[in-house]
N, C-alpha and C positions, 0 to 999 in steps of 0.2 A: 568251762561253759563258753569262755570267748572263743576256744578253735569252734566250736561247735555252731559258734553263732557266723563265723567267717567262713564255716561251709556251707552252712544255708545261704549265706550271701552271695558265694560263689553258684550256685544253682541254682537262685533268683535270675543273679545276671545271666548265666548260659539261657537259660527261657526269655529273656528279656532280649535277647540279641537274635533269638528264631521266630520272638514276636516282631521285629524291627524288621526283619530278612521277610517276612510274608506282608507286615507295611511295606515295604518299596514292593513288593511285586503287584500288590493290590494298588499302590499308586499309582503305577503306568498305564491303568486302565482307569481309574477313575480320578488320577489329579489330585488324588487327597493323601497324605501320608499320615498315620499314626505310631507315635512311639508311647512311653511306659518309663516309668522312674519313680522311687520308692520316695517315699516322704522322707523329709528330719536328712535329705542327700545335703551336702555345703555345696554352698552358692559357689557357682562358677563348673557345677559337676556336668559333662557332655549327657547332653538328653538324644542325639543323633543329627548324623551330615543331611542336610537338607539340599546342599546344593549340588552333593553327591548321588544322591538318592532321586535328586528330577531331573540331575542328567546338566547342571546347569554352568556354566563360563565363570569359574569365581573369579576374574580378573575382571571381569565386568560388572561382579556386583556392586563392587562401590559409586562407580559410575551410574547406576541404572537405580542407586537408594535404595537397595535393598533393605528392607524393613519389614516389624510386625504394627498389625493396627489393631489395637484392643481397647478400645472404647477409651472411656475418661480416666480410667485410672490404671494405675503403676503395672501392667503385666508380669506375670511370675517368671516369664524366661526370657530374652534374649539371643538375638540373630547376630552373631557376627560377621560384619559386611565382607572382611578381608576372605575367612576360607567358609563360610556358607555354615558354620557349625551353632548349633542351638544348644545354650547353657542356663543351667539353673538361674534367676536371679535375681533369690531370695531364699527365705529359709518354705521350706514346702509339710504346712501342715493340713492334713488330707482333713481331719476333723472340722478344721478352723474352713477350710474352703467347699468342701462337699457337705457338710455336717453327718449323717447319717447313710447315706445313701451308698447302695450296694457299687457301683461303677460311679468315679469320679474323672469326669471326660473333662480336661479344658481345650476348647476352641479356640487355633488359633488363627489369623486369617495374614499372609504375607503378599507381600508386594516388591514390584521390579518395576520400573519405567524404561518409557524409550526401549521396544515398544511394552504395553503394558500385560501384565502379566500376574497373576491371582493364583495363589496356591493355597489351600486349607491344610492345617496342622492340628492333630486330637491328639492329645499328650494325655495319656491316663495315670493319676497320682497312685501308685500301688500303696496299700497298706501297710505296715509294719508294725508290728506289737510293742507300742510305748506306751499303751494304758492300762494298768488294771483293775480290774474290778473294784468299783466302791460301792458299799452299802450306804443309804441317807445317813441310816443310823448305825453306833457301833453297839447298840445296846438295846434290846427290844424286848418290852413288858407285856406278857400275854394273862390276862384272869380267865381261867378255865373253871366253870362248876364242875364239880365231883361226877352232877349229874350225864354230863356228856357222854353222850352215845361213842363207840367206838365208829371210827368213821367221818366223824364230825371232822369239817376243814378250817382252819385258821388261814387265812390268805394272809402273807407276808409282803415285805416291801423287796422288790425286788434292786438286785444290783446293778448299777451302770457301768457300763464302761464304754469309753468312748472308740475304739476299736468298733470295725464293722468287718461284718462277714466272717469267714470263718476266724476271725482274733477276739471277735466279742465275747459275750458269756456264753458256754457251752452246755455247762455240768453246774448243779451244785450238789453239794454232798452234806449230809447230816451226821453231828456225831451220835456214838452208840448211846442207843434210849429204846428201854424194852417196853415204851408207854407210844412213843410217836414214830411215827417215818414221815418222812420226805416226799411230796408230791409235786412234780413241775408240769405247768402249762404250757406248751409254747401258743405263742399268738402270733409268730410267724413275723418277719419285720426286727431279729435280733432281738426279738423282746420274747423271756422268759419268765415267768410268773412264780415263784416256790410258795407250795402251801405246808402248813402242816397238818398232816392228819394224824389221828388219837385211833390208837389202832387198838390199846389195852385200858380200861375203864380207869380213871383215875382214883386214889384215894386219898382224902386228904388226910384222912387221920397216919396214914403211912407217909404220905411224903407230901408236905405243905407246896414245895416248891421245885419246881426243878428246872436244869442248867442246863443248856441247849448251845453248842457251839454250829451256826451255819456259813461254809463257804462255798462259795464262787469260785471256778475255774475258765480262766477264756481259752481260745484253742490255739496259742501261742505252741513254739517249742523253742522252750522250755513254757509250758503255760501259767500263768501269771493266777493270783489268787487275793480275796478279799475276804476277810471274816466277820461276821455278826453274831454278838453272844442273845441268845433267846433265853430270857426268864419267865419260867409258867407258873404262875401263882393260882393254886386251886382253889375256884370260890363255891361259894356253894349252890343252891339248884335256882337255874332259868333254862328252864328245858323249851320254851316252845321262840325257834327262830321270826323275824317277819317274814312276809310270804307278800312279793310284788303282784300287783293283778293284771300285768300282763307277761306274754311271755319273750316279747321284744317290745322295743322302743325304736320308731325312725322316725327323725323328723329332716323336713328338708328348709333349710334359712338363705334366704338371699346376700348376699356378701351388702357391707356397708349397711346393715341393718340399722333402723338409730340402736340407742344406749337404752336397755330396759324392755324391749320387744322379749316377747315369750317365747320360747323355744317349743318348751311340751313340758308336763308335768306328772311326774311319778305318784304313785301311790302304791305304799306296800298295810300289809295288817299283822297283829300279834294276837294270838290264841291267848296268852296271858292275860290278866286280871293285874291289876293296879300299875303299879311301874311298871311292869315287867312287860305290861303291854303296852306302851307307851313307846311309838318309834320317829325315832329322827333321821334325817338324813345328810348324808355329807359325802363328798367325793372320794372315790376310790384313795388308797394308798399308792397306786398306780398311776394316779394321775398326775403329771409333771405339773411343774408350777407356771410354765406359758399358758396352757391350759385354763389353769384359775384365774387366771387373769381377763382373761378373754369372756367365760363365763359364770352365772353366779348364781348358787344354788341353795333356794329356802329352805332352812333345816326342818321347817315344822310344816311349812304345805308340800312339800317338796320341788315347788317351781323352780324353773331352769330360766333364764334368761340373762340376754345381753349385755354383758359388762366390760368388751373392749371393740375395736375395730375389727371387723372379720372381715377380710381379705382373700378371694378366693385362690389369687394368683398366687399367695403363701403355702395356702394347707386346702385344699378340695376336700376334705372329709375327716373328721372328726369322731373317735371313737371314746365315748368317755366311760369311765366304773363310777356307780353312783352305790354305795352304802345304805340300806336301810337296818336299822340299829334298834333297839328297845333299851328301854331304860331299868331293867334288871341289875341286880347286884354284879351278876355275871351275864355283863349284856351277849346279848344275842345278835349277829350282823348277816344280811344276805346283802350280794354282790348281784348289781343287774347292768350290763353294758348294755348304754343307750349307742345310737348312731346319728351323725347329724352329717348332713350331705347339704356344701354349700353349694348354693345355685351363683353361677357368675353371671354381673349384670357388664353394662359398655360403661367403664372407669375408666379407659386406659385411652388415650390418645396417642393414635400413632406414634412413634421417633423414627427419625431421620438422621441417619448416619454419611456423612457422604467420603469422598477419600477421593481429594484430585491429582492428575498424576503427570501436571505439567504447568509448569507459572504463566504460560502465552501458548495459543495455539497459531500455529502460522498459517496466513490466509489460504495458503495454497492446498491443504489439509484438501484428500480424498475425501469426498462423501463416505461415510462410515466408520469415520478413523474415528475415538473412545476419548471421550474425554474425560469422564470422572465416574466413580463406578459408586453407585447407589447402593445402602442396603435399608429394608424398612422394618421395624420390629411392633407387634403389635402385644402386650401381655396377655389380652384377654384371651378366650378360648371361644370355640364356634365362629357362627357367625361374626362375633364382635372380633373377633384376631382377624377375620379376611378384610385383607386391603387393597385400595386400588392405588395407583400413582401415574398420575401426570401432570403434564408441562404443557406451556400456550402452546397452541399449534401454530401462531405466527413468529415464530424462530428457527431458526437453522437447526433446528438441534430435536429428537426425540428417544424417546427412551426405551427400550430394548431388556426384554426379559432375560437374566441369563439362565443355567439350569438352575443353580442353587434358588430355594424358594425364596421369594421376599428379596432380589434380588436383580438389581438392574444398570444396565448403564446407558449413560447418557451420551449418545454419539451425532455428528453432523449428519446429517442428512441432505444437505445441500452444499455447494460449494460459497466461501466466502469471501469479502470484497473489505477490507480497512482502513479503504477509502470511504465506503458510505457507512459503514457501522467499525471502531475500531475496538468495541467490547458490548459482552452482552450481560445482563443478571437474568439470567435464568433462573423461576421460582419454581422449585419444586413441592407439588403439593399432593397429602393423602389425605386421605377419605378410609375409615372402617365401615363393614355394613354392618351397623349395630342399629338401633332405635331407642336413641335417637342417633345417627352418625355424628362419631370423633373425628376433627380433624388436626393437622400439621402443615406447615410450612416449612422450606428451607429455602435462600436464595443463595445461590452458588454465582460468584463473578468469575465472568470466563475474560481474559483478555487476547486479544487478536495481536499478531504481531506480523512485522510486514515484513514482506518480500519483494523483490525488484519485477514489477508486471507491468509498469507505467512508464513510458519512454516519454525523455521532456518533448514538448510543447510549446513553440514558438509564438509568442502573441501577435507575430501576425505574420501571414504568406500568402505571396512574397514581401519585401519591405521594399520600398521604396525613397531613396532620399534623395535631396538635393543638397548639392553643398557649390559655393566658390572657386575659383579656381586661386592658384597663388597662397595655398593653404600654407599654414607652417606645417615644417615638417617633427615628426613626432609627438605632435598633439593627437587627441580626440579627434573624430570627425563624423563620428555616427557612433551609435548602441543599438544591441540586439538584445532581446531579455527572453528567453526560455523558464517553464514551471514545470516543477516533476510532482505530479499527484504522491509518490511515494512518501516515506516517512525517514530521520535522519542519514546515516550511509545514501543509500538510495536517493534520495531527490536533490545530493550534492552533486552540481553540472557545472562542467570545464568545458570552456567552449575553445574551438579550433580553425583556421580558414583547411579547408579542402582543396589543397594545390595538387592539380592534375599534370598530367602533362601535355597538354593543351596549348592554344593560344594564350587561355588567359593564366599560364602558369608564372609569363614572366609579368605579368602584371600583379598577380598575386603575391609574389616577391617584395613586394613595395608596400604592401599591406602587412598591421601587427594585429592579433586581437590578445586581450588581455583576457586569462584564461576562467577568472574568477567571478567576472560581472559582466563581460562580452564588450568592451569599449572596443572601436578598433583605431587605432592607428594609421596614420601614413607616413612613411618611412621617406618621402620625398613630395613637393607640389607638384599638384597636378597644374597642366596647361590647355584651359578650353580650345588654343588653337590645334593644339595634335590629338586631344582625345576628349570628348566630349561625353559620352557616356560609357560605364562598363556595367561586367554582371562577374558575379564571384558569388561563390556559398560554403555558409558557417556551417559547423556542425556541434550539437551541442550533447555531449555523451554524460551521462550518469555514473554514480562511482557505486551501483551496485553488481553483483556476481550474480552471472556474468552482467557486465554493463549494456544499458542501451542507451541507443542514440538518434539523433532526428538531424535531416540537413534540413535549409531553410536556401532563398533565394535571394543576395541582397541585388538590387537595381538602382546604381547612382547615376545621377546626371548633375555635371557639372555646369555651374551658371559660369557664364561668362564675366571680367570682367575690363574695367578698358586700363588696359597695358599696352595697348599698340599705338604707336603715332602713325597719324597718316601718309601711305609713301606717292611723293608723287611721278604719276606714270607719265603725263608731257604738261610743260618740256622739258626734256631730257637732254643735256650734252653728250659729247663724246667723254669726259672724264666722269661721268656719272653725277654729275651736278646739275640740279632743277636750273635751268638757265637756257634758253632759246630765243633766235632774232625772227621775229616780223617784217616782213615787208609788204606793205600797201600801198597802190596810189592816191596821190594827194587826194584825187578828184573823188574820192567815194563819197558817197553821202550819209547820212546821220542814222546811224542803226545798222552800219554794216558789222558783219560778224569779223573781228580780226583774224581769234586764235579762243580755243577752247582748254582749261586747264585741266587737267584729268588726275585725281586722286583714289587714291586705295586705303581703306581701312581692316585691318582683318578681323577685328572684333564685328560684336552683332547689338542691332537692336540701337539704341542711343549713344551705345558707344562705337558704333560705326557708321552714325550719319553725321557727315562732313558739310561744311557750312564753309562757303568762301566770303572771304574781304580782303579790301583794297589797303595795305600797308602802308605804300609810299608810291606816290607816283606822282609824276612831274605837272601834271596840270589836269585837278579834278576836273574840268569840264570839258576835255577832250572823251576822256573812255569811262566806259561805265560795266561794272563787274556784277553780271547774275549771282546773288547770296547762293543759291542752291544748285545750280548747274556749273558756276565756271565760266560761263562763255563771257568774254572779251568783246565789246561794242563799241563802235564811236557813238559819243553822244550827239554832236554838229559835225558840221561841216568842215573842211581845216580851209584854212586862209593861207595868205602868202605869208604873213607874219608868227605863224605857230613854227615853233622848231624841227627841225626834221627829225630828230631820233626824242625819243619816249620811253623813261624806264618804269617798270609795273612792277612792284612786289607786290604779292596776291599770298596772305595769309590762309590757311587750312585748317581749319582744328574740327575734332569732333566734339560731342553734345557728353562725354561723359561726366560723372560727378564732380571729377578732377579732369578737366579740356587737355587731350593732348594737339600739340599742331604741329604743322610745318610750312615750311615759305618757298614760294619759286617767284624765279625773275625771268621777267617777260620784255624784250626792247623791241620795241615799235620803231619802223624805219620807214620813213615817208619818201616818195621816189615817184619823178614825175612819169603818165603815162605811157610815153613815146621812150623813154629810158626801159623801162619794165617792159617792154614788148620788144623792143632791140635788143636786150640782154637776154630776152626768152631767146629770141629768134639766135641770137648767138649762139645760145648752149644748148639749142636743139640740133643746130649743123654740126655741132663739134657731139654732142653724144647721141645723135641720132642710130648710129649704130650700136652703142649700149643701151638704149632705151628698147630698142627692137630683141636686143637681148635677153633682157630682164622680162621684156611679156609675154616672150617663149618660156622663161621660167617661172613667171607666176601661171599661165598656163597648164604646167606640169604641176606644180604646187597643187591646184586647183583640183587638177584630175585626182590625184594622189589621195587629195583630203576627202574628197566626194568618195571614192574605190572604199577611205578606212571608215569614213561614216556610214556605206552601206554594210559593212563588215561587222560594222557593230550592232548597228540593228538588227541583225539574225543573229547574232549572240545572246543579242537582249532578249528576243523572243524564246531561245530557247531556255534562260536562265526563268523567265517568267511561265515555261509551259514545266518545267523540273522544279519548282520550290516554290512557296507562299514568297508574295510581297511586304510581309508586314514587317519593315525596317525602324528601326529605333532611332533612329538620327535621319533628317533629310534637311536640304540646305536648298529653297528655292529663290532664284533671281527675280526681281521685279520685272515686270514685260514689258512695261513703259521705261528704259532705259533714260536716263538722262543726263549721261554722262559721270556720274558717283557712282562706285562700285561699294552696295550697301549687299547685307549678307539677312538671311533670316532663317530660323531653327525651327524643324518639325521633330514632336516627342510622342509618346502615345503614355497614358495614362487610362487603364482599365479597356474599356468599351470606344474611346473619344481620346480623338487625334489634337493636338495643338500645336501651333506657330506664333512662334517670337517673332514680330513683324520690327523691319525699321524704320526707314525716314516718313513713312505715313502717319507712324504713331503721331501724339501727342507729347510738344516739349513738357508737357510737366509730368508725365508719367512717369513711375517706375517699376522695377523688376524685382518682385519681390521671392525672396527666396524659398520654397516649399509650396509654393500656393499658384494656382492659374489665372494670376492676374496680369490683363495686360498682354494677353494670349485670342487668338483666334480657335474657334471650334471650328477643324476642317471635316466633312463628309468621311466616315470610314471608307477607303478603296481596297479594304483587301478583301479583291478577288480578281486574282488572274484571272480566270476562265475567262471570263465579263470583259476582264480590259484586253486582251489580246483578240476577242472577236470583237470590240470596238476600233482595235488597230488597223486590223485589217478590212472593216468596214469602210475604213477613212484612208485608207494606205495609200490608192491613186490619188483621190484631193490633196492630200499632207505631199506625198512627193511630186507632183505638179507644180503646188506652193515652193516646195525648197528649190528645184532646180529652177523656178523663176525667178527667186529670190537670189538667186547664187548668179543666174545671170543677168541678171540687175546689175549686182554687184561688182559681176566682173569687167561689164561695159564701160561701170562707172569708175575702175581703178585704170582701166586703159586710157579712155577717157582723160583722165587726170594724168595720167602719166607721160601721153603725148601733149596733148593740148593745152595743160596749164604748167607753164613752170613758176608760178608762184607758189602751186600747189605743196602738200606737206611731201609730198612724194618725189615730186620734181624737182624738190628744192635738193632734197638727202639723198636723189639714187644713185650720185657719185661718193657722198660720203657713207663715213663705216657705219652711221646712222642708219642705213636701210634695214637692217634685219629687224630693229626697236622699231621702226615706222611700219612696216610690214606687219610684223606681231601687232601693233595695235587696230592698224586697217580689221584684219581674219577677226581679232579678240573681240571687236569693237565694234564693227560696221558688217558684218560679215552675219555673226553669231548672234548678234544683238539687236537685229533688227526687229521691225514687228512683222515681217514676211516669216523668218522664221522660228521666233515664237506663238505665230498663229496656226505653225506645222507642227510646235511641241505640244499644243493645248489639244493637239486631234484627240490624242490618246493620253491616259494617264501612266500607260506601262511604262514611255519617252522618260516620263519625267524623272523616273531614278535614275536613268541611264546622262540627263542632262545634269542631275542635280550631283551626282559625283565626276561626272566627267567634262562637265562645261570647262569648268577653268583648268582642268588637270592634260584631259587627254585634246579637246580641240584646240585648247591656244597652245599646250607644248608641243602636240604635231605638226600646228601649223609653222609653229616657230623650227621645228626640226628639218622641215621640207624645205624653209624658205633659208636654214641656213646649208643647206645644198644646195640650192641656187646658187644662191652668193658665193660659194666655194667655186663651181662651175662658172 
């Protein structure tokens, strides 16, 4: 019997492997695969390759979470992630899980992420014969009167078996009885009915009783059996059965009816007289016991009504055996199948299933990409089972029918931003169209996760700072601060200087920035005398993939601060010492000019306005020293009695926080008239022919300087007709010259020009760092256009003015140079002094006139041109020209 049963197994599985082989072929058209597996298989048995069979990357399944999703509880089989194979697991009892039912399909629904992916799986539990046939009873009492008709039916209890389809009951069979045979009903639904019927009159007087052995056959092979012994006990006459007074029974009951509602109510009759007509009623032998539970049936009126929960989504219809009986010695029973057909009302409120198939979804997600895949289950039927489902419409997100019914997912619809929303809860909500409509809720949290889409952000551009000059070197000196909208990785920014190869690359070199908070550094002090403002830019990059970055402008300008001491320019010796002799005659009078001291500062502002005083000098009321210009005066007259020579120390300092000075020495030599005019007259005969020398070469000087100044004025014009004027630094001289060589800074800030002014200011003011105080608002001038047709508007006036001015000038150094030898000129044009004396003439009296700074104010285009080149290119050309002279 085992080989027997091991060949039928084997024949099972061959069928079962051609049922598998026509699942995959029917999968690759519809995406759905079905396999087949016998009950009572052990756990861990291969039910079929799933990721064979859809074609799928098993080295990617573990990756991708390969998985089954079956509701709340424990599913019967399992996916293994490694090679894609589906196995039992659990023990698989068809009865316990389908109960009755001809096909026991289980659903099962799989999943893959990244990207996402949905496959259905119908696993059909095949039957196999491990039930057999049981009877309620093993033992069954029949009273038959004598008088029974041949024919008469006795309905029996029939056998169960839990087996369906062809395993269930098939056959029953009677043993041999030359009084009864064996009648079966089928009612279709594995339910078989055996009656007995009385085929030969019975006698009691011959056989009081008899022994009836009945069994049950399922349709197993080997087929499996049940036996029920029948005892017939012959009573004596009730010949007339009840008779129902219809000839069907249908009633229709709504599910959830209360407890005690009326169904419908039987009525049968008996021909008989006393007991014997006397009929009750009770439920079939037929009728299982969930059945009586459910309902409750009057034996003596024979009312039907409600005695459990009715439930349509359980059982939709209901066929019951109702008994009507008499009360005869040998009762009499007629069988009449009533039908009750429940109506379903709206009980059931939607569920919501959901199955997300990603922990974040990243901003940058196409419109359309899936986020969680919906399903909605309704129990009821009709109307009441259709559903609708939706989501706000003000979210990124809508929902998307798939083919499977009741079946959707929930995808972007827009593009999204984790900067202004970094997560959403999306409620998903159904509706059935029942009356009154059921409904559901589900909120599903989606989180957003970031990507690098935000490049930092400089809080401000350009920046602009001011700082000191004489800084220490490798401190601090300024901070840049950058924001990156982004989220951790991403909005981490290391900042960097952008050293090109540029001008300002060697200046950049000098500069650190500290890569984590943007401080920058300076690797050496700055000096406002050689550099007064620069420009350099940061760049602040992010640490996302790929990174970005943003550069920025920074704009420093150095304040000035007072580190220079005053140098003084006369008098000057030949060994380079402040120290020079005057001579005057006695006879001057009171307020004559002796000698003028001349000082340089090269700081600006307070810290380069110079202030003279009288140190030491031999007799305060002879000479008297201007605080702010220098000049040397007698105060009186001199007498016979004042001494002839006179020392002057004349102190210099400037106005800064901390006064730097310095001191020159001035000797006064008094000499009578008629002496000073013999000794000219002397040393005009003896250098009369080097004086006539030297004004051939100031001459030439002269030409030379006039030929390179017109040379530069077409320069300038064309450097003004090719590029904007709008310069960051400008350095203009006071017009009213008076002797102190005082300096003052233009800067531009936004829209508006400023100037650091000097000895005009106010002694108590000061220079405050970052701010425009203590500053002049000059008229914007940038526009060439404007200023080079104002140039030459004015170009004959302005140069009429200079060459009158130049020959003024030059009259007045001939002049002096023949005619006074007291003069500063006459005195040095034998010593090696002349080329110092000369330079200051051009630097001084030359340049510094108000002839012609009345020729720079024509135009403003002049003024860059004077404002970098006054002291650089006119006094060192003039000094270069007149030391060719002097060589010649």
């Amino acid at each position: 019997m085992e080989q027997r049963r091991c060949q039928r197994w084997r024949s099972r599985t061959k069928w079962s492997v051609y049922l598998m082989a026509l699942v995959h072929l029917w999968s690759n058209v519809s995406a759905q695969l079905k396999y087949s597996v016998y009950e009572e298989v052990q756990e861990g048995n291969v039910v079929g390759h799933i990721a064979k069979d859809l074609g799928l990357d098993k080295a990617t399944l573990t990756e991708r979470r390969y998985r089954i999703v079956y509701g709340s509880t424990e599913p019967p089989f399992r996916v293994n992630q490694n090679d894609g194979i589906l196995y039992v697991n659990g023990k698989l009892d068809r009865e316990e899980m389908c109960d009755r039912s001809k096909v026991c399909l289980i659903d099962l629904k799989t999943v893959l992420e990244n990207p996402l992916e949905v496959h259905y799986v119908s696993v059909e539990i095949i039957d196999v014969n491990d039930h057999a046939p049981v009877f309620p009873e093993n033992k069954k009492m029949l009273e038959i009167f004598e008088s029974a008709l041949p024919g008469a039916k006795f309905q029996l209890q029939a056998a169960r078996d839990a087996d369906s389809g062809s395993l269930s009951i098939q056959q029953y069979k009677l043993s041999h009885s030359e009084h009864f045979r064996l009648e079966v009903k089928d009612r279709g639904e594995d339910r078989k009915t055996p009656s007995l019927v009385l085929q030969k009159p019975l006698d009691r007087e011959s056989a009081k009783t008899h022994v009836l052995l009945l069994t049950a056959f399922d349709g197993g092979k080997p087929p499996k059996s049940g036996n029920m012994t029948i005892i017939v006990n012959v009573s004596d006459v009730n010949d007339n059965p009840p008779v129902f007074n219809q000839d069907s029974y249908i009633a229709h009951l709504s599910e959830n009816s209360p407890l005690g509602t009326t169904v419908f109510q039987v009525n049968a009759t008996d021909l008989d007289e006393g007991s014997n007509g006397e009929v009750i009623y009770s439920f079939g032998n037929d009728v299982d016991a969930r059945v009586r539970k459910l309902f409750h049936l009057n034996q003596v009126t024979g009312e039907l009504t409600v005695a459990g929960i009715i439930d349509f989504e359980e059982t939709e219809r209901y066929e019951i055996d109702i008994q009507a009986s008499d009360k005869g010695s040998a009762t009499l029973t007629t069988d009449k199948t009533v039908i009750i057909n429940i109506v379903d009302v709206n009980d059931n409120a939607p569920e919501i299933e959901v199955t997300s198939f990603s922990h974040a979804l990243p901003e940058d997600s196409k419109p359309g990409t899936t986020v969680a895949l919906i399903s909605v289950k309704d129990s009821d039927s009709g109307l009441n089972g259709k559903v609708m489902c939706f989501i706000s419409q003000d979210l990124p997100f809508l929902l998307t029918p798939s083919l499977q019914n009741n079946m959707y997912s929930l995808v972007t619809k827009q593009s999204l931003d984790r900067e202004q929303h970094s997560g959403y809860d999306v409620t998903i909500k159904v509706k059935d169209a029942g009356e009154p409509p059921l409904s559901s809720e589900k909120t599903v949290k989606i989180i957003v996760s970031d990507v690098n889409d935000n490049g930092p952000q400089f809080s401000e551009n350009p920046y602009t700072f001011y700082i000191t000059e004489n800084n220490n070197p490798g401190v601090a000196i300024l901070s840049v601060t950058a924001r990156d909208g982004d989220d951790g990785s991403n909005a981490l920014i290391s900042y960097n200087i952008l050293r090109d190869k540029g001008g300002e690359a060697k200046l950049t070199s000098f500069l650190n920035v500290n890569a984590e908070n943007g401080d920058i550094l300076a690797l050496k002090s700055f000096d406002f005398e050689t550099l007064k403002t620069f420009q350099f830019q940061v760049v602040a990059t992010d640490s996302g993939t790929p990174p970005l970055s943003n550069n920025v402008t920074v704009n420093v300008f150095i304040l000035d601060q007072n580190d220079n001491a005053p140098v003084i320019l006369y008098p000057l010796s030949s060994n380079g010492s402040a120290e020079g002799v005057e001579e005057i005659p006695r006879n001057v009078n009171a307020g004559h000019l002796v000698t003028k001291v001349r000082a340089y500062d090269a700081d600006i502002g307070y810290n380069g306005w110079l202030l003279f005083s009288l140190q030491e000098v031999t007799d305060h009321s002879l000479f008297g020293l201007d605080r702010y210009t220098g000049q040397i005066r007698t105060l009186r007259s001199f007498t016979e009695t004042d001494e002839a020579e006179h020392k002057l120390v004349i102190l210099v300092k400037d106005n800064g926080n901390v006064s730097l000075s310095a001191t020159a020495t001035v000797i006064i030599k008094l000499v009578e008239p008629k002496e000073a005019f013999a000794a000219s007259d002397v040393k005009s005969a003896i250098t009369h022919e080097e004086n006539d020398n030297v004004t051939f070469y100031l001459m030439i000087t002269l030409g030379c300087v006039s030929v390179l100044f017109l040379v530069s004025i077409i320069v300038l014009i064309a450097m003004q007709c090719s590029k904007s004027t709008d310069y960051t630094s400008k350095y203009l001289q006071e017009t009213n010259y008076d002797g102190t060589l005082c300096h003052s800074i233009q800067y531009r800030s936004g829209d508006k020009r400023y100037m650091l002014v000097g000895p005009r200011m106010s002694i108590g003011s000061t220079i405050v760092p970052g701010s425009h105080a203590n500053t002049l608002v000059l008229p914007d001038r940038r526009r060439p256009s404007g200023e080079v047709r104002i140039f030459f508007d004015r170009m004959p006036k302005c140069v009429l003015f200079w060459f009158w001015g130049l020959k003024i000038n030059f009259e007045a150094i001939i002049s002096i140079c023949k005619f006074s030898p007291l003069s500063p000129i006459g005195a040095f044009v034998k010593s090696s002094q002349l080329k110092m004396t000369l330079c200051h003439f051009f630097g001084y009296t030359i340049f510094r006139t108000n002839t012609f700074n009345t020729w720079c104010q024509c135009s403003s285009a002049f003024q860059y041109f004077l404002q970098v080149s006054r002291h650089e290119l006119c006094l060192k050309q003039a000094v270069h020209f007149i030391d060719g002279a002097v060589e010649l």
